[in-house]
ZANU-625273 format. One line per field, with one value per atom (N, C-alpha, C, O): z, y, x; residue in one letter; chain; atom name. Coordinates in Angstrom, 1 decimal, always signed. Example, Ala and Ser with C-alpha at 12.3 -4.5 7.8 and 13.67 -1.06 7.14 Angstrom:
residues 2
w = +7.8, +7.8, +7.8, +8.5, +7.1, +7.1, +7.9, +8.0 .
v = -5.7, -4.5, -3.3, -3.3, -2.2, -1.1, +0.0, +1.1 .
u = +13.2, +12.3, +13.2, +14.2, +12.8, +13.7, +12.9, +13.4 .
rest = A, A, A, A, S, S, S, S .
kette = A, A, A, A, A, A, A, A .
atom = N, CA, C, O, N, CA, C, O .
END
This chain:
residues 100
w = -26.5, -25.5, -24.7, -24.3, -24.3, -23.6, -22.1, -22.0, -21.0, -19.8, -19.7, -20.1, -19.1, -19.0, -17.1, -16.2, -17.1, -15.4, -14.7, -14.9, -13.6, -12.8, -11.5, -10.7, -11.8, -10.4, -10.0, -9.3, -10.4, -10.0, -10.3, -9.7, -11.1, -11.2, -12.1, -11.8, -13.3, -13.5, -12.8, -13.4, -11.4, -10.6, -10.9, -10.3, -12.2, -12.2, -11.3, -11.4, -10.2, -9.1, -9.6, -10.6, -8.9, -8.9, -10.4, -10.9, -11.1, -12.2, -13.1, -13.4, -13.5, -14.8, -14.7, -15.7, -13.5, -12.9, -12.7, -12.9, -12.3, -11.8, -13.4, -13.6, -14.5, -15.8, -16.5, -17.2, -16.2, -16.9, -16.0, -16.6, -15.0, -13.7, -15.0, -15.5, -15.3, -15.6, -17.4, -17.9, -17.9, -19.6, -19.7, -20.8, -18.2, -18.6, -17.9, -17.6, -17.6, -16.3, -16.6, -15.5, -17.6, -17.3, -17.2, -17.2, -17.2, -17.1, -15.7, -14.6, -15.8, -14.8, -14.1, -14.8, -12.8, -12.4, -11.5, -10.8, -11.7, -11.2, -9.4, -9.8, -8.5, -7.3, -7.1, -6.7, -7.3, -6.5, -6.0, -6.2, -5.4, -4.9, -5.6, -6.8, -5.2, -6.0, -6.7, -7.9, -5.7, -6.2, -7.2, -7.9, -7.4, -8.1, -7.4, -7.7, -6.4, -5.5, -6.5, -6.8, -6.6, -7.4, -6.6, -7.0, -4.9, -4.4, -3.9, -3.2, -4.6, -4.1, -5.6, -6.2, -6.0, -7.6, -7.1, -7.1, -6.8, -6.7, -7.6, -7.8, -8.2, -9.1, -8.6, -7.4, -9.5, -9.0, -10.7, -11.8, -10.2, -11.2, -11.5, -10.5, -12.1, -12.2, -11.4, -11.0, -11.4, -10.6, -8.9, -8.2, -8.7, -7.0, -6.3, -6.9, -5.0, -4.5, -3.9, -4.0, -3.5, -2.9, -3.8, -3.4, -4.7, -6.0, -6.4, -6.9, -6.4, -7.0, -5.7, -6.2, -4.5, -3.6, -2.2, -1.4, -2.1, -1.2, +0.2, +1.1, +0.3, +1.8, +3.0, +2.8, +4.0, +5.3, +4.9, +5.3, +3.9, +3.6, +3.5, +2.8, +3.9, +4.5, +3.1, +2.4, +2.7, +2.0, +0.7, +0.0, +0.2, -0.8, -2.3, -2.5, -3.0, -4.2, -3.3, -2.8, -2.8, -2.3, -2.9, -2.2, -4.2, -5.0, -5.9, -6.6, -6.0, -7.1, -6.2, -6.1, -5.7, -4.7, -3.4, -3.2, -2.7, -2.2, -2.0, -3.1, -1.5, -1.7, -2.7, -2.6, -3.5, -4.6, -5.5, -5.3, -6.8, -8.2, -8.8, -8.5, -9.5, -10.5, -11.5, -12.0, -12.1, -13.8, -14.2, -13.6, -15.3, -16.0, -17.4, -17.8, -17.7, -18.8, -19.3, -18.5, -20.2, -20.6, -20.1, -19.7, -20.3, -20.1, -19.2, -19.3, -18.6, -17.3, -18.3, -18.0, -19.6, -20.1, -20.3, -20.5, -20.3, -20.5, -19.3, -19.2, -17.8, -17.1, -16.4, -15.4, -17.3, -16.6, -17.8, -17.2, -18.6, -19.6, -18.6, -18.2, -18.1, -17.3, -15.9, -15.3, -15.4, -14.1, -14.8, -14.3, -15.7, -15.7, -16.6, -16.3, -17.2, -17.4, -16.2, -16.4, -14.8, -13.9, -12.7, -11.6, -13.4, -12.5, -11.6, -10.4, -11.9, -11.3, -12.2, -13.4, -11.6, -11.8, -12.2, -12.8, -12.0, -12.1, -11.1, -10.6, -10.5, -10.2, -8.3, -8.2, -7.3, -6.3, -5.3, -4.2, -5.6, -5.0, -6.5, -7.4, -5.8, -6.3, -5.3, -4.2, -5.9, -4.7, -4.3, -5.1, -3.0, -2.4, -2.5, -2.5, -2.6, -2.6, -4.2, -4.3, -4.9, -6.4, -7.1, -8.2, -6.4, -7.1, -8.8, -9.6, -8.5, -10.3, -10.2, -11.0 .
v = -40.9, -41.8, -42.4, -41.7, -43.7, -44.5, -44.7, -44.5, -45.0, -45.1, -46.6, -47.4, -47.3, -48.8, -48.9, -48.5, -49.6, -50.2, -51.1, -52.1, -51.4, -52.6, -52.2, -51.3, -53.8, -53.9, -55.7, -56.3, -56.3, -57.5, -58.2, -59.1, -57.8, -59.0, -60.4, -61.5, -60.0, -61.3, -62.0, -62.9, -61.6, -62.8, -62.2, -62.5, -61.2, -60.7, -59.8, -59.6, -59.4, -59.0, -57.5, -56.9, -57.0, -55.7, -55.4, -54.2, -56.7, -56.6, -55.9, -54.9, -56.2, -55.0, -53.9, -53.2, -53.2, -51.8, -51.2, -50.0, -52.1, -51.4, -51.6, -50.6, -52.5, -52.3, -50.8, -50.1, -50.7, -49.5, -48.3, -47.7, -48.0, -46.8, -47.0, -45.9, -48.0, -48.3, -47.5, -46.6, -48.1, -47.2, -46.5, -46.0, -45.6, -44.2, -43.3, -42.4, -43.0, -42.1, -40.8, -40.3, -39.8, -39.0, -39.0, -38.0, -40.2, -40.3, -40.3, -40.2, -40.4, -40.0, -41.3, -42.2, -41.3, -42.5, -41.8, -40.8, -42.4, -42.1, -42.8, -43.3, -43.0, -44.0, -43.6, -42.5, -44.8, -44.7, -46.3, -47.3, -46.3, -47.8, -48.5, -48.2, -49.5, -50.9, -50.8, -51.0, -50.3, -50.0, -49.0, -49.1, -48.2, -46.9, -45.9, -45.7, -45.4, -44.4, -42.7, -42.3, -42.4, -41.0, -39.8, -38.7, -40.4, -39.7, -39.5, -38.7, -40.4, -40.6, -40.9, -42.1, -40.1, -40.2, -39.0, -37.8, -40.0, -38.5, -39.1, -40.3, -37.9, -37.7, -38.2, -38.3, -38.6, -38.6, -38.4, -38.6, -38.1, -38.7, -39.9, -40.5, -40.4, -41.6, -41.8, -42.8, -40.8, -41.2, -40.4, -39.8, -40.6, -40.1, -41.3, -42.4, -41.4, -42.5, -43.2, -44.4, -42.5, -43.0, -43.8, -44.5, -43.8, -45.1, -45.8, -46.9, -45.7, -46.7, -47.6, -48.4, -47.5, -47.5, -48.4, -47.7, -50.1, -50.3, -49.6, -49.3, -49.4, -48.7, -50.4, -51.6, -49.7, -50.6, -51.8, -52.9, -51.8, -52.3, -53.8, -54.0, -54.6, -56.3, -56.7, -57.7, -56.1, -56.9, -57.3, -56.5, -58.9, -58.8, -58.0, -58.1, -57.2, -56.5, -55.5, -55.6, -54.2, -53.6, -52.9, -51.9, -52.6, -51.4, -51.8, -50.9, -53.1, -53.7, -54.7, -54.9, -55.2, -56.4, -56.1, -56.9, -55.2, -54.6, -53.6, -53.3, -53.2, -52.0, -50.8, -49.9, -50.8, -49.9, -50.2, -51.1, -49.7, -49.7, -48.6, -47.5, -48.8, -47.5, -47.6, -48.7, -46.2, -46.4, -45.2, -44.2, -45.5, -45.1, -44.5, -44.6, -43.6, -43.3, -42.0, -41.5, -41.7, -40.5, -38.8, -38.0, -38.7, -37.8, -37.8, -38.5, -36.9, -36.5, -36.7, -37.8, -35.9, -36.1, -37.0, -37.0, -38.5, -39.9, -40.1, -40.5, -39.7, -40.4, -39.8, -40.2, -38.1, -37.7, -38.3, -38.2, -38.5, -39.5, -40.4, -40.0, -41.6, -42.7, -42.2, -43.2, -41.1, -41.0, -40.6, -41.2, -39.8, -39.6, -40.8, -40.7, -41.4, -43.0, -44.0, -44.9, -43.5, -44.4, -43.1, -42.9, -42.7, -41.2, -40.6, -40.9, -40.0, -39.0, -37.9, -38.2, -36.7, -35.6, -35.0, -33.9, -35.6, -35.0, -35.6, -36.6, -35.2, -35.9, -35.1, -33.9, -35.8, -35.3, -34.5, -34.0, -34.5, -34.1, -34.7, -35.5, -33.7, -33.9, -34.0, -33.4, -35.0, -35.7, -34.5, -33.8, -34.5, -32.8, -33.5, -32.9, -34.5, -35.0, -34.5, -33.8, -34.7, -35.3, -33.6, -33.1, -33.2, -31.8, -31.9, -31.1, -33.2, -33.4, -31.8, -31.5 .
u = -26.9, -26.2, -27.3, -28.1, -27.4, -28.2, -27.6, -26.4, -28.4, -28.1, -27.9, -28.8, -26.4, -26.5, -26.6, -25.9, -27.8, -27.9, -27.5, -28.2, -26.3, -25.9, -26.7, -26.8, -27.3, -28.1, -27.9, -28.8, -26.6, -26.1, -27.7, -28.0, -28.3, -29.7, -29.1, -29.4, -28.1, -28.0, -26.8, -26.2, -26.5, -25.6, -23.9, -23.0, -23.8, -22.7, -21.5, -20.3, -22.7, -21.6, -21.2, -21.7, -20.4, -19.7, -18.9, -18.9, -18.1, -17.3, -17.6, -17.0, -18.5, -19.1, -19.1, -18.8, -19.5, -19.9, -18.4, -18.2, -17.5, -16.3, -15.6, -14.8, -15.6, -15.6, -16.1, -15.4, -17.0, -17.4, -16.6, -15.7, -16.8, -16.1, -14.5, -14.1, -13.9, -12.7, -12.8, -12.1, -13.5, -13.6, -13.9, -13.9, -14.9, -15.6, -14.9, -15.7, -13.9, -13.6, -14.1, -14.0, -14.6, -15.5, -16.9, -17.5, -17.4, -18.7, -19.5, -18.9, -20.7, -21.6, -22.3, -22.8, -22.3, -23.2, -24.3, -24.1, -25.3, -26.3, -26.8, -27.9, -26.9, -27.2, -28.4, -28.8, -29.2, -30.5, -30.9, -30.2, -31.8, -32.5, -32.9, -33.2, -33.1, -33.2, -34.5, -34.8, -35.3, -36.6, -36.8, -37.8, -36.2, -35.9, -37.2, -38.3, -36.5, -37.3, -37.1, -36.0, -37.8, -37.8, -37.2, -36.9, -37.1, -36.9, -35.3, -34.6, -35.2, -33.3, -32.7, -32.7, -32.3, -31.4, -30.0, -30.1, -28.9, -28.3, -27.1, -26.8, -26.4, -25.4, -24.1, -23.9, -23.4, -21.7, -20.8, -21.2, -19.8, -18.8, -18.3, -18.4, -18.0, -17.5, -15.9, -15.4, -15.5, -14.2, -14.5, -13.7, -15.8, -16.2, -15.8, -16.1, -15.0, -14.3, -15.7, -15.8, -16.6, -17.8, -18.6, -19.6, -18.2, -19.3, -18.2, -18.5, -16.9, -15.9, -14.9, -14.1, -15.0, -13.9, -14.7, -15.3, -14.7, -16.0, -15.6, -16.4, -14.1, -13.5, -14.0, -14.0, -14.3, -14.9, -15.5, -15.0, -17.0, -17.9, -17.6, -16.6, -18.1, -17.6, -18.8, -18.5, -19.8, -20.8, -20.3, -19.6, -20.5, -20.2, -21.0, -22.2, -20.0, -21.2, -21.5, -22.6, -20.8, -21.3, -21.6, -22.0, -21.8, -22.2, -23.3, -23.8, -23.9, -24.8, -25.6, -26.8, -24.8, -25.2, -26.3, -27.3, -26.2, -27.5, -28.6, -29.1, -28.8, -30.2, -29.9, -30.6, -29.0, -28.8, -28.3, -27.5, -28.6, -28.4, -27.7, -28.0, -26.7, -26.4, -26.6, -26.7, -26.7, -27.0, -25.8, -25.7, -25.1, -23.9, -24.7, -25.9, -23.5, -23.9, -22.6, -21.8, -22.7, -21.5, -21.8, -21.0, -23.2, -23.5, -25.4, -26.4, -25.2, -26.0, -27.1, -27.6, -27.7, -29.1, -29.6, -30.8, -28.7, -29.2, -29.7, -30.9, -28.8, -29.6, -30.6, -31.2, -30.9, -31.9, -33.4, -34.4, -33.4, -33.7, -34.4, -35.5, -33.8, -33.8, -34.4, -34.8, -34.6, -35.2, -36.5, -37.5, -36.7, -37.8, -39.0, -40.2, -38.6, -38.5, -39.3, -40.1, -38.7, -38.5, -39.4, -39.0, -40.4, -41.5, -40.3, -40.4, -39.5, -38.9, -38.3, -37.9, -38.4, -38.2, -37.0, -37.0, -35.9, -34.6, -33.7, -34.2, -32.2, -31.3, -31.9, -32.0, -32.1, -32.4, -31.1, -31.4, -30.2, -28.8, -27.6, -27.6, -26.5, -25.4, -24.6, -24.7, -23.5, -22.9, -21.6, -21.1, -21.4, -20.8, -19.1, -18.1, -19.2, -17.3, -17.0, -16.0, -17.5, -16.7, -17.4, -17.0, -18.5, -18.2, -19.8, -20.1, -20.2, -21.1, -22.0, -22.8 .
rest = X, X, X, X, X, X, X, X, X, X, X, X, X, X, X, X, X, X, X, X, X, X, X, X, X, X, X, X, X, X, X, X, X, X, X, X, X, X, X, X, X, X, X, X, X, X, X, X, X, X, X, X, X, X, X, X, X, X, X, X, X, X, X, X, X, X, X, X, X, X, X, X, X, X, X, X, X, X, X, X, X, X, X, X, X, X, X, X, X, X, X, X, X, X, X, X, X, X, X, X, X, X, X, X, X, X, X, X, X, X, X, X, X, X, X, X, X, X, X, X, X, X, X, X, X, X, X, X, X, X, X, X, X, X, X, X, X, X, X, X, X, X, X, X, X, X, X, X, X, X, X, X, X, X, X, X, X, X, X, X, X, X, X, X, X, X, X, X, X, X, X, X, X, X, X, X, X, X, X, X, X, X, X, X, X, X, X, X, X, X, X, X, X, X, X, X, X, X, X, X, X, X, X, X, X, X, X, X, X, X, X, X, X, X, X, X, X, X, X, X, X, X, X, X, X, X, X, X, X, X, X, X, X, X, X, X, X, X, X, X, X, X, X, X, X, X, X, X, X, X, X, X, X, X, X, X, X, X, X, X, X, X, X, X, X, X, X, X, X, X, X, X, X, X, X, X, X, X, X, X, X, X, X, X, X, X, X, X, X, X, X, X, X, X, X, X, X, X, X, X, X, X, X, X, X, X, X, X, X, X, X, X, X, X, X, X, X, X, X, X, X, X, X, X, X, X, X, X, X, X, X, X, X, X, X, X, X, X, X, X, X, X, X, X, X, X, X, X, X, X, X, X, X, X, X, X, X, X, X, X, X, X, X, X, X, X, X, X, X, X, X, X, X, X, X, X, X, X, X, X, X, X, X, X, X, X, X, X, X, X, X, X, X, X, X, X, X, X, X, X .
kette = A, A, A, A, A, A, A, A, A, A, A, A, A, A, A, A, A, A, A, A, A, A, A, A, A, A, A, A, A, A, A, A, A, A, A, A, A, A, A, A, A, A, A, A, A, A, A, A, A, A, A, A, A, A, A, A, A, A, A, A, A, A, A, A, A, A, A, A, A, A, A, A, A, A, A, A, A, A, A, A, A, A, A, A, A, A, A, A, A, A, A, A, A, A, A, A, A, A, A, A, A, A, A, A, A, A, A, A, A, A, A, A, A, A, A, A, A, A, A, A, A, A, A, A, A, A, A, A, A, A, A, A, A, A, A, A, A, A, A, A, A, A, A, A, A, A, A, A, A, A, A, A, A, A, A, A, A, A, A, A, A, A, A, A, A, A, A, A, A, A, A, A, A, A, A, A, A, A, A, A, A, A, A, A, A, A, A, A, A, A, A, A, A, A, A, A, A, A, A, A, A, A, A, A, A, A, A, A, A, A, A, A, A, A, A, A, A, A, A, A, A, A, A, A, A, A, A, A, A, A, A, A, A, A, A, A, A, A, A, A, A, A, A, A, A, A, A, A, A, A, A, A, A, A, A, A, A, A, A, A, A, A, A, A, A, A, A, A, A, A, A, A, A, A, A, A, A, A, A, A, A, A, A, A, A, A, A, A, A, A, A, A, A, A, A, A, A, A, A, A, A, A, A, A, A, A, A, A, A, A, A, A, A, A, A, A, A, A, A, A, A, A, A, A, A, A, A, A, A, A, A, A, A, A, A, A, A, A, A, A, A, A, A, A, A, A, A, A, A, A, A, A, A, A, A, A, A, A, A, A, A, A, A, A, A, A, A, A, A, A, A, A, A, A, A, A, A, A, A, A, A, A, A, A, A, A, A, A, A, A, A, A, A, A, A, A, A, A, A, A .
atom = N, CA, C, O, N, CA, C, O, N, CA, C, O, N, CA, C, O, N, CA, C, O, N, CA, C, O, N, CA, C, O, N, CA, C, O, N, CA, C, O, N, CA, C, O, N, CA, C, O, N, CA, C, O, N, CA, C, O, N, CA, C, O, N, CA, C, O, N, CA, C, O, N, CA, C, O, N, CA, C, O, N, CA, C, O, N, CA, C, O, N, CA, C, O, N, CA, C, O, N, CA, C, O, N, CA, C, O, N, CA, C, O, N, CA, C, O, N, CA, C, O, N, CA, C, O, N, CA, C, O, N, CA, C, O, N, CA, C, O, N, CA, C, O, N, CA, C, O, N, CA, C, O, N, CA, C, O, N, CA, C, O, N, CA, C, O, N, CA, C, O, N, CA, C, O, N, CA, C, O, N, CA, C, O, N, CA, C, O, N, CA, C, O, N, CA, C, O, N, CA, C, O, N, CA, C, O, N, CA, C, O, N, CA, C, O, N, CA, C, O, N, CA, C, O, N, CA, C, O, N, CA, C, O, N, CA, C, O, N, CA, C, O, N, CA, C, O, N, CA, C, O, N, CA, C, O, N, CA, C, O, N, CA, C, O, N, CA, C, O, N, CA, C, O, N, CA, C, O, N, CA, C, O, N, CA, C, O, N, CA, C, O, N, CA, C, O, N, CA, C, O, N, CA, C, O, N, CA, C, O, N, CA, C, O, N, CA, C, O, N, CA, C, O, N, CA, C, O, N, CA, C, O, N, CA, C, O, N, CA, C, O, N, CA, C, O, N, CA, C, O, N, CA, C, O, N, CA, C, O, N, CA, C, O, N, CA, C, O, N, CA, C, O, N, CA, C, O, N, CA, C, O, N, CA, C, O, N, CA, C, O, N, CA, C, O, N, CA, C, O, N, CA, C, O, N, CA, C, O, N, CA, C, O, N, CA, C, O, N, CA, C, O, N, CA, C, O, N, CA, C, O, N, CA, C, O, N, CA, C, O, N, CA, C, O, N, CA, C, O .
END
C-alpha cells in the first residue's frame, strides 16, 4: 500500500482529501507541516472529527490549504514508510480523540 499526499499544491483545495476521508473510512491520516517537520507527524484515523470536520475555522482549505499537509493511506506502515522517507523517525503522537 502507498501513501497518497494532499497538500492543495495543485490548486485542488480540500475535495480530494475530503474524497479520500469518504472511500477510506478505516484508513489512516497522517498531519504534519507543510515543510514536513520530522518533528510533528502525528496519527489519526480517518474518521477523527479533528482531520475531517473544519468546525470554527473561517480559512479557506482548512485542511490542505494552509500550514499543513496530510498523507492518507490504508495502513499505518505506509505512512511510516513516508516519514521515514521524509528524515523522520516514526509517528511523533497519536491523536488522543480518535484513539489511532
Amino acid at each position: 500500500m502507498t501513501a497518497t499526499v494532499f497538500d492543495n499544491g495543485d490548486g485542488a483545495g480540500d475535495k480530494p482529501y475530503q474524497q479520500w476521508l469518504h472511500d477510506h473510512p478505516t484508513g489512516m491520516v497522517l498531519n504534519t507541516r507543510r515543510w514536513y517537520d520530522p518533528a510533528y507527524m502525528v496519527l489519526h484515523r480517518a474518521s477523527c472529527h479533528s482531520i475531517r470536520r473544519a468546525g470554527r475555522q473561517v480559512d479557506k482549505n482548512p485542511f490542505t490549504g494552509r500550514g499543513y499537509v496530510k498523507v492518507c493511506s490504508e495502513e499505518p506502515d505506509a505512512l511510516l514508510a513516508w516519514i521515514s522517507q521524509h528524515g523522520g523517525e516514526g509517528f511523533t503522537k497519536r491523536c488522543s480523540i480518535c484513539g489511532s
